[in-house]
C-alpha positions in Angstrom: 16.7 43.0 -74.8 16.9 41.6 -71.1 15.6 38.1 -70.0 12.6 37.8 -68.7 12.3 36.1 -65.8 10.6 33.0 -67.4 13.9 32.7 -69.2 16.1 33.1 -66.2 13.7 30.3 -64.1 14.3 27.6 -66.7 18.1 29.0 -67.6 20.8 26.2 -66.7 22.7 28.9 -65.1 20.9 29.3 -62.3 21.3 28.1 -59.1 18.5 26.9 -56.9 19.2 29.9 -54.5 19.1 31.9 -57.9 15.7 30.4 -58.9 13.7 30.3 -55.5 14.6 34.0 -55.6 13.3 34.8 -58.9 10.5 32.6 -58.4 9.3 34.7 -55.3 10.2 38.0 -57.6 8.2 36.6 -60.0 5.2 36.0 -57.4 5.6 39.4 -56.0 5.2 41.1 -59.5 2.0 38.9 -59.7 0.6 40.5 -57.2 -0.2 44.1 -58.7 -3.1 41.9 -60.9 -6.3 43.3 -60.0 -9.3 41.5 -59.1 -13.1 42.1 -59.4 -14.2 39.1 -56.9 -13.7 40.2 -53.7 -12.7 36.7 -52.3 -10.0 36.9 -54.8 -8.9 40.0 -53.3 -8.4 38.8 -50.5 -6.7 35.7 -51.2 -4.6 37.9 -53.1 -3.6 40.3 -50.5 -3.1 37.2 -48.1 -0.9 35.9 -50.7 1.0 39.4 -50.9 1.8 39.3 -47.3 3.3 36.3 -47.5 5.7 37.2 -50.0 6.7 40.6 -48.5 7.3 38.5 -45.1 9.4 36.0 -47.0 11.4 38.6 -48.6 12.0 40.1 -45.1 13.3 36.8 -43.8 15.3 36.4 -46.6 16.5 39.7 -46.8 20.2 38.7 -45.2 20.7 37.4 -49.0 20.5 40.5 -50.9 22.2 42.0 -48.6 24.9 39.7 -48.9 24.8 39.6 -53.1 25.1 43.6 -52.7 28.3 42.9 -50.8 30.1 40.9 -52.7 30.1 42.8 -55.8 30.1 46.0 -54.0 33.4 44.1 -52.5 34.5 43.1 -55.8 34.0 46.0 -57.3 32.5 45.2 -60.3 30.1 48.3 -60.3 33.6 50.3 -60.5 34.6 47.8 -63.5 31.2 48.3 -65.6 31.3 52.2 -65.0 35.1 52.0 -66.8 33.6 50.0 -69.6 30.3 50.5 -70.0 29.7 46.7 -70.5 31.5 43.0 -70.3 30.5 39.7 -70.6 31.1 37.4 -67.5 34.4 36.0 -68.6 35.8 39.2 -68.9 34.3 40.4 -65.3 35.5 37.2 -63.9 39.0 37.5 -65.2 38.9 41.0 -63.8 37.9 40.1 -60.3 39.5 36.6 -60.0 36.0 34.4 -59.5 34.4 32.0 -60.6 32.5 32.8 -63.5 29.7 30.2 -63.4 28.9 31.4 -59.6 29.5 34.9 -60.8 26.7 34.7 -63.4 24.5 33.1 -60.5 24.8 36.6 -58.6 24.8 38.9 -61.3 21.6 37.2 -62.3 19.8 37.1 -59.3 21.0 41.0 -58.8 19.2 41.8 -62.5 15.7 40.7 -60.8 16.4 43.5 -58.2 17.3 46.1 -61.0 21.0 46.4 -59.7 22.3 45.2 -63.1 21.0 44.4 -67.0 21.9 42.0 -69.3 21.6 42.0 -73.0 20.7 38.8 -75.3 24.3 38.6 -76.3 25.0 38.7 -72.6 27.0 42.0 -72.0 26.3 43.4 -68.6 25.6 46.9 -67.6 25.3 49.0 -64.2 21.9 50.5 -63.9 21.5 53.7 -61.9 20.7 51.9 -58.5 23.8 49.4 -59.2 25.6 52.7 -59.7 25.1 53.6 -55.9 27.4 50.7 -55.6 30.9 52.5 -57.2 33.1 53.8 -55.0 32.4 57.4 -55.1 28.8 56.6 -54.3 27.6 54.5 -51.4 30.3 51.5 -51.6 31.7 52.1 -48.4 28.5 52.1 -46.9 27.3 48.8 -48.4 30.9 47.6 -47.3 30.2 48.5 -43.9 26.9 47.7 -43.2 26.9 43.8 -44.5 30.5 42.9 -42.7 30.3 40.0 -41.0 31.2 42.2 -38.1 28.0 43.9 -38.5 25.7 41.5 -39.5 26.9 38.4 -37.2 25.9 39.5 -33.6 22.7 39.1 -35.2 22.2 35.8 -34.9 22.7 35.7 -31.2 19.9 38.3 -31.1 17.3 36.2 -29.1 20.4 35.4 -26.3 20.3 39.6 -25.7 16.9 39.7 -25.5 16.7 37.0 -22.8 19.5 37.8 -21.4 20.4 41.4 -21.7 23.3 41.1 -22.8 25.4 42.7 -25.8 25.9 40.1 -28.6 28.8 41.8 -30.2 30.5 41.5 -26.8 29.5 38.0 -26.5 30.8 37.1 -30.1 34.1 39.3 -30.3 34.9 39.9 -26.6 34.8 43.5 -26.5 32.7 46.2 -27.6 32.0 48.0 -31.0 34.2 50.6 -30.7 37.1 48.4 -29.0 36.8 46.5 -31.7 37.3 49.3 -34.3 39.9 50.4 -32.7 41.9 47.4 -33.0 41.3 46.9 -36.6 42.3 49.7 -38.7 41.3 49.0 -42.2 37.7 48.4 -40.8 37.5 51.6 -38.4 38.6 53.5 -42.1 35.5 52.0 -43.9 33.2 52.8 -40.7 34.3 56.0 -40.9 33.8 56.4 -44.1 30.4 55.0 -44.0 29.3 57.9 -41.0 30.2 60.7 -43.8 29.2 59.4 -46.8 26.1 61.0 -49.0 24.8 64.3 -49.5 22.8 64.8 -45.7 25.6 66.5 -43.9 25.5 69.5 -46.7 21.9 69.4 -47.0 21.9 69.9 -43.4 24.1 73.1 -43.6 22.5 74.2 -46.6 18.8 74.0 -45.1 19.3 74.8 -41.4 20.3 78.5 -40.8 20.4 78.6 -36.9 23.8 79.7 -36.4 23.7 83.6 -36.9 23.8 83.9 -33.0 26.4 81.2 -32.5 30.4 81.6 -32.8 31.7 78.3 -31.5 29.9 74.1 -32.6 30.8 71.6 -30.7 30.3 68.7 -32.7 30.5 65.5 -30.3 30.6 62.3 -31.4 31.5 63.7 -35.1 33.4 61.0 -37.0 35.8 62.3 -39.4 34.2 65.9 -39.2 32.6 66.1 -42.4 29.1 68.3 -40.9 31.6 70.9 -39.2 33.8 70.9 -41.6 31.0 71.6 -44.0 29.8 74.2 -41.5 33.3 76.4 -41.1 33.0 76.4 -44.9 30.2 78.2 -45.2 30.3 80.0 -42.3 33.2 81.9 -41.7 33.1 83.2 -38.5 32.1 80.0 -36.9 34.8 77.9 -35.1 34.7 74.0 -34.4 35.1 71.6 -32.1 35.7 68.1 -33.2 35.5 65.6 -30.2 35.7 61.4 -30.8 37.3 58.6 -30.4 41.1 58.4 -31.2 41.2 56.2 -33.5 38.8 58.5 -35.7 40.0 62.1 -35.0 43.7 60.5 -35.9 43.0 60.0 -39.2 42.0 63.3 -39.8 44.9 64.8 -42.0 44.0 69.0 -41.4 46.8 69.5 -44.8 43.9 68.5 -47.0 41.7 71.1 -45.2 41.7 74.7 -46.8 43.6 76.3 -44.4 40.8 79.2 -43.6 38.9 76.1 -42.5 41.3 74.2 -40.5 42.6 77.0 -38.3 39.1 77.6 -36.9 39.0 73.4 -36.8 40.4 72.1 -33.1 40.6 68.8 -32.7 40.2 66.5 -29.3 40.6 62.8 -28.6 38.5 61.1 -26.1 35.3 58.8 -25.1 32.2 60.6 -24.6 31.0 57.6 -22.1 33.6 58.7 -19.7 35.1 62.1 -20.7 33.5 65.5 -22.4 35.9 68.0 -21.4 34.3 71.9 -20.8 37.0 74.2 -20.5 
């Protein structure tokens, strides 16, 4: 059976991080009591907004435990064998197991992962959005430090106008994409990841009357190219930055597909070409 939070709170394993979060989880869950006295009501919902504006402020921490064992991998480990006990997760992904326990137990409170009185881990079905073949690349992306540091010179923008990113790196988003490969990849693979770009195709039916898309701005291609593949007579433009049309291999496209697929290179900010 899985720990309670009581358990966790007074468990040696925890961390003070670790507790103050399961404390406010444990507050939050609290919080679905109902009461008959009014006054009590209202204390209560008082008391509710308090924790759901602390969990906002704090949010930057989840995000962060979702990243490093989306990073680690270890819902990639736990789908290969079912369960593990944190020594042999540890092993696998070279931490420290102590610390390691602190996250995964924090990350059972949020129903990412469960834990068993012999203490065998397992993936739930959220924590399996984070294996690779699900939403890992997006997690990856979106809590970088890349992504999440301009935050923090968010009130300098706002006063001055000025782009944070720019101010922290020295360049601009894409610039800095450019010049670092094995992030661009991730991005990229973040901007055509789940199910929406063939839900798209599969709902909308507005190209009867239509023999070219122009797709600009279109990543890695993965809305035309689920487009040309369900309608054949269409053909494709794909127009964005170099760095993400180059890494577009058309051998892995079926070749009915790619031959209606053309492929340009450029900045929409300066450039859309119209012939």
């Amino acid at each position: 059976m899985d720990l309670n939070v009581n358990e966790l709170t007074s468990s040696s394993l925890l961390n003070d991080n670790s507790k103050t979060l399961v404390a406010d989880m444990k507050k939050s869950n609290e919080m679905h009591l109902k009461f008959d006295d009014a006054d009590a009501e209202k204390k209560s919902s008082a008391s509710s907004e308090s924790v759901i504006m602390m969990s906002m402020v704090r949010g930057y921490q989840l995000s962060q435990a979702l990243y490093v064992v989306a990073q680690l991998g270890i819902a990639d480990i736990l789908a290969c064998h079912d369960r593990m006990k944190v020594d042999e997760l540890s092993k696998l992904t070279d931490t420290h197991a102590p610390t390691l326990e602190h996250l995964l137990r924090a990350l059972v409170h949020v129903n990412v992962f469960t834990v068993d009185e012999d203490g065998y881990y397992y993936t739930t079905s959220l924590g399996k959005l984070l294996e690779m073949n699900s939403l890992r690349s997006t997690v990856l992306t979106w809590a970088e430090p890349y992504q999440y540091q301009p935050w923090g010179s968010l009130l300098n923008s706002i006063k001055t106008g000025n782009s944070s990113f720019e101010n922290l790196y020295g360049m601009d988003f894409y610039q800095y994409l450019g010049q670092n490969p094995n992030i661009n990849s991730m991005f990229n693979e973040c901007m055509a990841s789940g199910t929406r770009h063939e839900q798209f195709v599969e709902i909308y039916d507005g190209f009867s009357n239509v023999n070219c898309v122009v797709d600009i701005g279109g990543g890695i291609g993965r809305l035309l190219i689920s487009l040309l593949t369900k309608h054949k007579y269409l053909r494709g433009i794909l127009y964005d930055l170099p760095q993400v049309v180059n890494t577009i291999n058309l051998q892995h496209l079926d070749k009915s597909v790619a031959d209606r697929l053309t492929i340009i290179g450029g900045d929409i900010y300066s450039n859309i070409p119209i012939d």
